[in-house]
C-alpha positions as CSV (number, residue, x, y, z in Angstrom):
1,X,20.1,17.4,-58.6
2,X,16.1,17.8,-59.2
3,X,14.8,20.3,-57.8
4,X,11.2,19.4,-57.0
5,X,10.2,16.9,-54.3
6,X,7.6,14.5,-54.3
7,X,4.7,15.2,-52.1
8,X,2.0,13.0,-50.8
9,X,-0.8,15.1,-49.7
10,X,1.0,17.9,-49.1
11,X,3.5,16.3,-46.7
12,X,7.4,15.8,-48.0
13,X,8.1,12.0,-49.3
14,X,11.5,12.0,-50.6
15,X,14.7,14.1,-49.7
16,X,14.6,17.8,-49.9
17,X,16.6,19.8,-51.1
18,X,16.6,23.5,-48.6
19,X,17.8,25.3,-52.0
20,X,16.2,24.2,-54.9
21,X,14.4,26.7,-56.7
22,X,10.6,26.5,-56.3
23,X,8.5,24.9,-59.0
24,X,6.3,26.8,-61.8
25,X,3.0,25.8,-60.1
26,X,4.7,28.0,-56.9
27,X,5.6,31.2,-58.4
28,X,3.7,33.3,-56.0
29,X,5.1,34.0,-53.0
30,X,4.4,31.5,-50.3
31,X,2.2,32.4,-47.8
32,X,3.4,32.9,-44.4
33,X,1.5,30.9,-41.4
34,X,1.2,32.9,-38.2
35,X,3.3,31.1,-35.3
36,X,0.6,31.1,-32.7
37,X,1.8,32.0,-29.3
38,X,-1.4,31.3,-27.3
39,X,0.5,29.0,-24.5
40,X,-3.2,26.7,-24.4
41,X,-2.8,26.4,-28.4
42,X,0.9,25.6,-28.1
43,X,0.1,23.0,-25.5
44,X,-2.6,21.3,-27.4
45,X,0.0,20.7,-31.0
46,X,2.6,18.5,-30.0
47,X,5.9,19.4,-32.0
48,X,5.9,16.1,-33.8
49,X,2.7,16.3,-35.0
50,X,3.8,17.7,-39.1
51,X,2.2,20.8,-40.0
52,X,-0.1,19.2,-42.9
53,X,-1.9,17.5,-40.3
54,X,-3.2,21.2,-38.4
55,X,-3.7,22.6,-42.0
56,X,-0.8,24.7,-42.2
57,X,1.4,25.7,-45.3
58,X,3.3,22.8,-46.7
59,X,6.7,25.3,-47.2
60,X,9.1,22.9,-45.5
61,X,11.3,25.9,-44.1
62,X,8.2,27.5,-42.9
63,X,7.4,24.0,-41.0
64,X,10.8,23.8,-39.8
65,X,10.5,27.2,-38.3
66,X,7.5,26.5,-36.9
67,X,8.2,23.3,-35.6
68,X,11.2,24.9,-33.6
69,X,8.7,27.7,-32.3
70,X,6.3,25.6,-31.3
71,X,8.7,23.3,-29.3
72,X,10.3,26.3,-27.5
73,X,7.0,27.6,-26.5
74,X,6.0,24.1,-25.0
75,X,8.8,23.7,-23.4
76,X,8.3,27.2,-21.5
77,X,5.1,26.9,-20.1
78,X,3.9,27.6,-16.7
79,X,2.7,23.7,-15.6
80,X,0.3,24.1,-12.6
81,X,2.4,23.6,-8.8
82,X,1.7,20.3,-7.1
83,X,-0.1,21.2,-3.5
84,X,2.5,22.2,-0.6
85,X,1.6,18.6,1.2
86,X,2.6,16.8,-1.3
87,X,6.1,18.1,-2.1
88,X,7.2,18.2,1.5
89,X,6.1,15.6,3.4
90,X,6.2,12.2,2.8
91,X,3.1,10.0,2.9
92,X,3.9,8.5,6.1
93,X,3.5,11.7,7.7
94,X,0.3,12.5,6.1
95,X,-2.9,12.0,8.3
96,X,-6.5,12.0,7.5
97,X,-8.8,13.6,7.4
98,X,-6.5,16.4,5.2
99,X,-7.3,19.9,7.1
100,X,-7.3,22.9,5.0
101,X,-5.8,26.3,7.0
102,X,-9.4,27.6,7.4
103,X,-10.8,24.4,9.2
104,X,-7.4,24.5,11.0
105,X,-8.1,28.0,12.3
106,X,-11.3,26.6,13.5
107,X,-10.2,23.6,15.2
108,X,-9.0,24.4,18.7
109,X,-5.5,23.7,19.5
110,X,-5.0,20.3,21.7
111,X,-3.6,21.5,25.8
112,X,-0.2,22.6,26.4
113,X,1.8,20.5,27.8
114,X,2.2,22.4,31.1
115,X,-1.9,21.1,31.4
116,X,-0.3,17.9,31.4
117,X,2.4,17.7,33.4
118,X,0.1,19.7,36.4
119,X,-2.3,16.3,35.8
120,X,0.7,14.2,36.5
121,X,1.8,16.1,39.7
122,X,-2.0,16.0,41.1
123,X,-1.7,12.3,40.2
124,X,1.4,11.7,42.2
125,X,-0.3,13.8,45.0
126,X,-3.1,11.8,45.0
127,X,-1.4,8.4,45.3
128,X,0.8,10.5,48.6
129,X,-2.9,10.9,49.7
130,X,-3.7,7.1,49.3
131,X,-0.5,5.4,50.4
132,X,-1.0,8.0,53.7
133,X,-4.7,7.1,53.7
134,X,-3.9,3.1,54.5
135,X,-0.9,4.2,56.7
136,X,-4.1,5.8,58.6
137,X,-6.3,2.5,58.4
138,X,-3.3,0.3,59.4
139,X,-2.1,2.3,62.9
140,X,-5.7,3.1,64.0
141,X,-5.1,6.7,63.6
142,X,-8.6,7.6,61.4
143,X,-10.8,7.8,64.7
144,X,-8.6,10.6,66.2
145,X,-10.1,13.1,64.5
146,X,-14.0,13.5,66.1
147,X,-14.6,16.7,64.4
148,X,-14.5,17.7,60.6
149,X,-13.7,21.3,60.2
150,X,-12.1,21.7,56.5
151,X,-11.3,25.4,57.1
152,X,-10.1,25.8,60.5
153,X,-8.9,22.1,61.1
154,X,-6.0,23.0,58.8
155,X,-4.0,23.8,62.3
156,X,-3.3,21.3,65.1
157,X,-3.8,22.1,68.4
158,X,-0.8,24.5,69.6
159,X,-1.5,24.8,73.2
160,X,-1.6,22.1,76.1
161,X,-5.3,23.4,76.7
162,X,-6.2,22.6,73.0
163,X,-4.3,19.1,73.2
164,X,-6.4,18.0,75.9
165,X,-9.3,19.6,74.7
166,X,-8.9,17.3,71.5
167,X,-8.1,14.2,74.1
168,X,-11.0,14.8,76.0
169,X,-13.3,14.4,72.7
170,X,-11.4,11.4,71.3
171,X,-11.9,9.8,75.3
172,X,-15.8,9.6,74.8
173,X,-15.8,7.4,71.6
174,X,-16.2,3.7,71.3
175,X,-12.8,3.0,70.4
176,X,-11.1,4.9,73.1
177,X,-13.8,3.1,75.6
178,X,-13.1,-0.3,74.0
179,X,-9.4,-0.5,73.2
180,X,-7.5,2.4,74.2
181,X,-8.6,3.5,77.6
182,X,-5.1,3.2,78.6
183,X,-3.6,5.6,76.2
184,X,-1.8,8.7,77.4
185,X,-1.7,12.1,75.5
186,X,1.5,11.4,74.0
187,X,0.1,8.4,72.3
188,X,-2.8,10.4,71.4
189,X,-0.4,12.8,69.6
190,X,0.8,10.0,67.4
191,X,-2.2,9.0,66.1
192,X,-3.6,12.4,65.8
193,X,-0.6,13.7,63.6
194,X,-1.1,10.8,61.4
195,X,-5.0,11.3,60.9
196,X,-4.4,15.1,60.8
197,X,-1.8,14.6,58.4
198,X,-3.8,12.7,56.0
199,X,-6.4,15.4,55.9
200,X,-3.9,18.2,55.4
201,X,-2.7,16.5,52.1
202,X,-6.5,16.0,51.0
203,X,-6.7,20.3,51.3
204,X,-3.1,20.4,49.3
205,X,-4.3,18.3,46.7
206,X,-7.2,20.4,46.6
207,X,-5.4,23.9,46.6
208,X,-3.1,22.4,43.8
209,X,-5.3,21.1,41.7
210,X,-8.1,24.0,41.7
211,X,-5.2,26.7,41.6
212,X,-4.0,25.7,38.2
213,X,-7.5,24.6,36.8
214,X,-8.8,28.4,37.4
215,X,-5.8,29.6,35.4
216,X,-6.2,27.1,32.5
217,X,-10.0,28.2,32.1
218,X,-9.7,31.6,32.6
219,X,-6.7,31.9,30.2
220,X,-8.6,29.2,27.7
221,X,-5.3,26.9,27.6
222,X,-7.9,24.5,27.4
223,X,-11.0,24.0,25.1
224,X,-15.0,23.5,27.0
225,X,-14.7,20.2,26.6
226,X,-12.2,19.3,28.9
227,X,-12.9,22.3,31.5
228,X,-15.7,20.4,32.1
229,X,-14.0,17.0,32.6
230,X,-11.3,18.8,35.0
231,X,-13.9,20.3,37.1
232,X,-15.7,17.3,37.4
233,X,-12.7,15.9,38.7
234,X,-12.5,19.3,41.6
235,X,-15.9,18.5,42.1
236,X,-14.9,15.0,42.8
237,X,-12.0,16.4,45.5
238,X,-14.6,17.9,47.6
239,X,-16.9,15.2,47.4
240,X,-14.1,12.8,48.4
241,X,-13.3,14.8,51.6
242,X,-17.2,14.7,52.8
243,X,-17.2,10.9,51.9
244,X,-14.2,10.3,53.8
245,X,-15.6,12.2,57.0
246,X,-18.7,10.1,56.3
247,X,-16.7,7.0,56.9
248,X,-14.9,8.3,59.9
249,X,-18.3,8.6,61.2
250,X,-19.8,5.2,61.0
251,X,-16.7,4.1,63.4
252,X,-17.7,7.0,66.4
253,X,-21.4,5.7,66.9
254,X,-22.5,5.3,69.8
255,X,-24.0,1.9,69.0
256,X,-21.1,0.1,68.5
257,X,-20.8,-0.3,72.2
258,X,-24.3,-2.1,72.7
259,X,-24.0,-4.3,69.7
260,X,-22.2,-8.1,71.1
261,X,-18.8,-9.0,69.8
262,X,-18.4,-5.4,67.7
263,X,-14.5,-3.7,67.8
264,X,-14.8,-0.1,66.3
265,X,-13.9,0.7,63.5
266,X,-15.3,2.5,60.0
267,X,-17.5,0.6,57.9
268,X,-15.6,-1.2,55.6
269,X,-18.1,-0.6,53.0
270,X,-17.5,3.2,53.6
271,X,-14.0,2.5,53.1
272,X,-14.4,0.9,50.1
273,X,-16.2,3.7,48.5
274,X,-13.9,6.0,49.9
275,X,-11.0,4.3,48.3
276,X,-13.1,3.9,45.0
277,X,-13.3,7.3,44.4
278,X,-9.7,8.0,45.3
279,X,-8.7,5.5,42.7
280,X,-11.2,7.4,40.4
281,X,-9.5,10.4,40.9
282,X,-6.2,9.0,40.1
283,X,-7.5,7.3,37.0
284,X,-8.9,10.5,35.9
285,X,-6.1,12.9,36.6
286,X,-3.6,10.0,35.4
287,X,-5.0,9.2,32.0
288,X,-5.8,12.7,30.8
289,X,-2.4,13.9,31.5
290,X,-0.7,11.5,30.0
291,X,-3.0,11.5,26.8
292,X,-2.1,15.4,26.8
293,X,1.4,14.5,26.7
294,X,1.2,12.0,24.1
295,X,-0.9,14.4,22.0
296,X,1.2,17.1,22.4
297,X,4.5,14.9,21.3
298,X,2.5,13.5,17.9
299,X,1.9,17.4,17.0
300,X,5.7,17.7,17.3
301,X,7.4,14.3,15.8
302,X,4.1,13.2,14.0
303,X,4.7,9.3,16.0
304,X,2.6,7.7,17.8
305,X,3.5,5.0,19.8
306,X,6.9,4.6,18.9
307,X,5.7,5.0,15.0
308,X,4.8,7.0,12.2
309,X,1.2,7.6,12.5
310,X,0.2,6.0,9.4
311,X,2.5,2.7,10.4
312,X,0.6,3.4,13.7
313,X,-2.5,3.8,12.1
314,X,-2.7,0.4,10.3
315,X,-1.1,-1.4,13.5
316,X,-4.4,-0.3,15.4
317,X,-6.5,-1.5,12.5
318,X,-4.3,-5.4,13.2
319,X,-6.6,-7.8,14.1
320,X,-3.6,-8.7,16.1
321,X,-3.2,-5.2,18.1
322,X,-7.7,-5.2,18.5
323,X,-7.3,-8.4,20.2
324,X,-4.2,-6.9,22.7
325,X,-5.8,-4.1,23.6
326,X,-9.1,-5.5,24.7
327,X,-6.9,-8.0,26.6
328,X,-4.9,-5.3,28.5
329,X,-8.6,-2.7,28.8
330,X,-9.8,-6.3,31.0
331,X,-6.6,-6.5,32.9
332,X,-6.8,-2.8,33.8
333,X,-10.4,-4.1,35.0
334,X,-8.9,-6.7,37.1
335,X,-6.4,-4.9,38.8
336,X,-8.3,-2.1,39.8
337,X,-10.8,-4.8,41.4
338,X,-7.9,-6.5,42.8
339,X,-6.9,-3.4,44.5
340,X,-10.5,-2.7,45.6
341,X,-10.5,-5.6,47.4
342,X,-7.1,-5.6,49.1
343,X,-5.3,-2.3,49.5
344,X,-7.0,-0.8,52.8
345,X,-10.5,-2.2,51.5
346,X,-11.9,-5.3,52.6
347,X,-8.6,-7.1,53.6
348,X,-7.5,-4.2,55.9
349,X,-11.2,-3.1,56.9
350,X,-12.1,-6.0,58.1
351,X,-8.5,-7.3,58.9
352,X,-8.9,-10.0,56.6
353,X,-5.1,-9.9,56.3
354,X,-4.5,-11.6,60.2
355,X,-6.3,-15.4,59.0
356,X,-4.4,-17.8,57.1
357,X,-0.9,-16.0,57.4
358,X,0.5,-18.8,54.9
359,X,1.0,-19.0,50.9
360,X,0.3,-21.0,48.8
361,X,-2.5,-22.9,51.0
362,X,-4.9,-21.7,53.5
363,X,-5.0,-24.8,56.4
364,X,-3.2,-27.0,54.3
365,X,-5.6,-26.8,51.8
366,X,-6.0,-24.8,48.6
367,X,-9.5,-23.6,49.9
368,X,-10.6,-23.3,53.2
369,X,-13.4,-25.6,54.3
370,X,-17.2,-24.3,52.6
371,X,-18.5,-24.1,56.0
372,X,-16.2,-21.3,56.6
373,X,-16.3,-19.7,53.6
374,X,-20.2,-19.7,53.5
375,X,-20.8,-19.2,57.3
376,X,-24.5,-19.0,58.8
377,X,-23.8,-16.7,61.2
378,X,-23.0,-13.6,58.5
379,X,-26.7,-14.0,57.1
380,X,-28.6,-11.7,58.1
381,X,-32.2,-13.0,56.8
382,X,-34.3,-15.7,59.2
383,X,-33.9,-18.3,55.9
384,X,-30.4,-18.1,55.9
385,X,-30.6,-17.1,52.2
386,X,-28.4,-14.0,51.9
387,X,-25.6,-16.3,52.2
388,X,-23.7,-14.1,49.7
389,X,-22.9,-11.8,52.5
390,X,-19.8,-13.7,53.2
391,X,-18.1,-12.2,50.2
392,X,-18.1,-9.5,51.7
393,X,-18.3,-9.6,55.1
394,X,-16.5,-12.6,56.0
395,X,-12.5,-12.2,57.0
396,X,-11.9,-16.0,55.5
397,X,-13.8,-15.3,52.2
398,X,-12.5,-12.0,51.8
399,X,-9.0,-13.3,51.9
400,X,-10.1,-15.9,49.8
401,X,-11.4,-14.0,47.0
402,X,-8.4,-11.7,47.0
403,X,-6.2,-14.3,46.8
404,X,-7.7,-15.6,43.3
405,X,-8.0,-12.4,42.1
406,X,-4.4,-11.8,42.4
407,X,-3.5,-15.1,41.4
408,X,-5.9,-14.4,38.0
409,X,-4.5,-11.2,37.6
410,X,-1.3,-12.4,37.5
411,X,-1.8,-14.8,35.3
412,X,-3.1,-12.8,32.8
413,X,-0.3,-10.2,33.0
414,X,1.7,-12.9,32.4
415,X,0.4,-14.3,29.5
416,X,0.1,-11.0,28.0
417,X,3.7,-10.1,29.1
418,X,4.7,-13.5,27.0
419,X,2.8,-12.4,23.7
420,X,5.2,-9.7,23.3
421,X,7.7,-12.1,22.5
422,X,6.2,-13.7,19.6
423,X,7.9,-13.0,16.9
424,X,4.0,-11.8,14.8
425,X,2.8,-10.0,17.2
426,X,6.1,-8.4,18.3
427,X,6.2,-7.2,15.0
428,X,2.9,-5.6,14.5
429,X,2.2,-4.1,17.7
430,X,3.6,-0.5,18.9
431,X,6.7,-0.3,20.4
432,X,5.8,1.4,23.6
433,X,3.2,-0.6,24.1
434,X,5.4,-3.9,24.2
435,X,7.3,-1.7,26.4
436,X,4.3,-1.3,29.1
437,X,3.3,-4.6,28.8
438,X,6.8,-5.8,30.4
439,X,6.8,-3.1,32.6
440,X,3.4,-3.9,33.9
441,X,4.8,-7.2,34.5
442,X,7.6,-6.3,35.7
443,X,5.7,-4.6,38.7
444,X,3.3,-7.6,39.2
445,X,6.3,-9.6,39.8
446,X,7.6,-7.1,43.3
447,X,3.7,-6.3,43.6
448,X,3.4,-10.6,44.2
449,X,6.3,-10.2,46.6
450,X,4.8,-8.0,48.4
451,X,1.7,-9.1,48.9
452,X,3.1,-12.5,49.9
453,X,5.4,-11.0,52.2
454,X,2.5,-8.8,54.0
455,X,0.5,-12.0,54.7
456,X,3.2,-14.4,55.8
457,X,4.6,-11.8,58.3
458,X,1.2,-11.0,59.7
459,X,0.8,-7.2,57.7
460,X,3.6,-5.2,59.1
461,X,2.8,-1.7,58.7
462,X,5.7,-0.9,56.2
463,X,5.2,-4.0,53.6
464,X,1.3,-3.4,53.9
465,X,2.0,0.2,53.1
466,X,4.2,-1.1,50.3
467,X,1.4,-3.2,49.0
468,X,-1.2,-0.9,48.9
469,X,1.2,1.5,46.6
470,X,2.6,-0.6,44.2
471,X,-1.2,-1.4,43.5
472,X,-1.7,1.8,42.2
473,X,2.2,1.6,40.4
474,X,0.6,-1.9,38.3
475,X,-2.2,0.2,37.9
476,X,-0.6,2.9,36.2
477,X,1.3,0.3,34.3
478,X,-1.7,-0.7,32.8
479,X,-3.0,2.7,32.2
480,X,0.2,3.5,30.4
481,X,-0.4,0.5,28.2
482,X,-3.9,1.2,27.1
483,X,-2.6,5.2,26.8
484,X,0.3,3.3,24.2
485,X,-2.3,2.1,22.0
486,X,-4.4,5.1,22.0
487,X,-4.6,7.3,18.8
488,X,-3.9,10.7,18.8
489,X,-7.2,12.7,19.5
490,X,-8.9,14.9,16.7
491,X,-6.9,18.4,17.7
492,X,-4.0,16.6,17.4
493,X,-4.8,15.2,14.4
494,X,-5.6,18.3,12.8
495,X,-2.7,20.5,14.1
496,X,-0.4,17.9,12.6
497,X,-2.3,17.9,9.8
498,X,-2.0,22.1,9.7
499,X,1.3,22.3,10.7
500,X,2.7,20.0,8.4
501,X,0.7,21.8,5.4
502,X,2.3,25.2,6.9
503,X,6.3,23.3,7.2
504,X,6.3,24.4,10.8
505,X,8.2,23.0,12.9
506,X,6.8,23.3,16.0
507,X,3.0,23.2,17.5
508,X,0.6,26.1,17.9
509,X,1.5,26.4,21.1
510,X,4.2,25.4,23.6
């Protein structure tokens, strides 16, 4: 067998032979090439690149050794750690902006949800207060009460002196002059309890929701921010207790007795602002708790809506899910007016409810005659100009105008209540919020039957009372729907975002 190998440029071209005896032209001793061992070096020389090509010693044991070296040492390196993030969590989990621990740190923590669920009670308390409230308006209790005395009017009278002290005062106003100068102390009793249990509820919801809100604050459970929104909202408490004496006011003046045809009772437009404000209270209190709980669940699960936020994320970027959300904000918008203009407002301040007891017409006819609805004799002007006064001062337009905003309401509830069912928007839109959007129907359905019910049977006290309550339940129907397809607010975002990075498994706080 030859012994020598033919070489190309110093690289082997034929077979080799590992023992053949080296060649006269090779008699000195082959030098040896250092192996490097700098791991950057190693990386950069791929172990199938041949030695010739790096300029090393063309001794084909020597490459072979080297070869083997250099492939060991590759294979050993240290490669650089993908970031936590992205080896635990999967990208549906991920949510932008990406939050780094120092940001994190920075970024206060979204309330506990012990913030929300006290939200939620003062809510509930403040529909007791409402419901109550037309109770009030409905039994002609609200003028029993001549004096407002928030502090020491928490008591009712406990003696037989105090009662008839109280019975005396309630004897010299207009209504007890006009319509109830019959009445004997026990019926004074009834409507006093009733009046004085309405303004008892009013302190409670006071005492429960300013008692908490000086813990949160003091304790910092929640951020500036929404301090400041919650104590608007106890501002708002005492500012609806001075309204509501306000109103009770107009319906004790003395002039009410000197003015022809006048029965005495508050100014409906008092009432309406009265019951405005409640229902902005509500709104308030209802919405923010709720949101707290939502956010407080996404920092948890990391869902949204029934979804992954980043399935939940490019719903609310839909076309589709924009266009049902600005349908259900100007439904919210229509029940709430619908409710202003019913529940214990106009209807029952000007006891719109006692003309046209029938459904669907009103005289046979789908619209009372204009002359009625448009009556000279509510202008107040010598031109007879301000004929817009009917809409709100006029029992027949009143009823009127509640009666097509219910029926318009309705309508498009129910139109939005049948868009769930298609099969491409079904698909798109949230989960929960197809879920609100049939139980908002749902509740305009009994909220119809009620309504109906009131007028036909000439508004009995229980199914008025009924009425004016399951206005505020399709309210919060509503509310719970927009809430659906709200996204998770910035704290959330970024303690989901830092806890995920962390692998907690829980929120930063409880």
């Amino acid at each position: 067998m030859k012994g020598a190998s033919a070489l190309s440029n110093g690289v082997p071209t034929g077979n080799i032979d590992p023992i053949a005896k080296p060649t006269p032209a090779s008699k000195s001793p082959p030098q040896k090439t250092p192996v490097a061992t700098s791991s950057v070096l190693d990386a950069a020389i791929p172990p199938e690149i041949p030695a010739a090509e790096t300029g090393s010693a063309s001794n084909p044991l020597v490459e072979h050794i080297e070869a083997n070296q250099r492939t060991e040492s590759y294979a050993t390196q240290t490669l650089p750690q993908p970031p936590p993030f992205v080896a635990s969590n999967p990208p549906s989990e991920l949510v932008e902006p990406i939050l780094v621990e120092s940001n994190a740190k920075q970024t206060p923590p979204p309330p506990p949800s012990s913030v929300g669920v006290w939200l939620m009670i003062s809510s509930v308390l403040v529909l007791v207060v409402v419901v109550v409230g037309g109770i009030t308006r409905l039994t002609e209790s609200g003028l029993s009460i001549t004096k407002w005395r928030p502090i020491t009017g928490i008591m009712p009278p406990s003696s037989n002196e105090a009662w008839e002290e109280e019975f005396s005062m309630y004897k010299a106003t207009p209504e007890f002059k006009m319509l109830n100068h019959s009445m004997s102390l026990d019926d004074f009793k009834r409507i006093y309890y009733m009046e004085w249990g309405h303004r008892v509820l009013g302190r409670l919801l006071g005492i429960v929701f300013l008692g908490p809100f000086a813990y949160f604050t003091l304790t910092k459970k929640i951020s500036p921010p929404l301090a400041r929104k919650l104590g608007g909202l106890g501002l708002l408490i005492g500012v609806q207790g001075a309204l509501g004496w306000y109103m009770v006011r107009s319906g004790l003046e003395e002039s009410i007795l000197e003015t022809p045809g006048a029965v005495p009772r508050v100014s409906h437009y008092r009432l309406a602002a009265h019951l405005a404000m409640a229902f902005a209270l509500y709104i308030g209190m209802f919405t923010t708790g709720m949101s707290i709980i939502k956010d407080r669940k996404f920092v948890r699960t990391g869902n949204s809506g029934g979804l992954p936020v980043a399935s939940f994320t490019a719903a609310m970027n839909n076309p589709v899910v924009k266009r049902f959300k600005s349908y259900s904000w100007v439904l919210t918008g229509l029940v709430l007016l619908t409710a202003l203009s019913g529940a214990c407002v106009f209807v029952a301040g000007l006891d719109a409810g006692l003309v046209y007891n029938e459904w669907p017409l009103m005289g046979g006819r789908l619209a009372p005659p204009t002359d009625e609805l448009f009556s000279p004799a509510y202008a107040k002007s010598e031109t007879k100009f301000d004929l817009w006064r009917n809409i709100f001062d006029n029992p027949t337009t009143v009823q009127f105008d509640h009666r097509v905003l219910a029926t318009t309401t309705y309508a498009g509830i129910a139109l939005l209540f049948a868009q769930t069912f298609r099969p491409a928007w079904r698909s798109i839109i949230p989960p929960l919020a197809i879920t609100s959007a049939r139980a908002a129907f749902a509740m305009a359905n009994v909220q119809v039957l009620l309504g109906i019910s009131t007028l036909i049977y000439m508004v009995p006290v229980p199914l008025a009372a009924a009425h004016q309550g399951g206005s505020i339940l399709l309210l919060s129907a509503m509310l719970q729907l927009i809430i659906a397809l709200r996204r998770p607010s910035t704290a959330a975002r970024a303690w989901r975002n830092f806890m995920t990075t962390q692998g907690a498994k829980k929120g930063p706080v409880n």
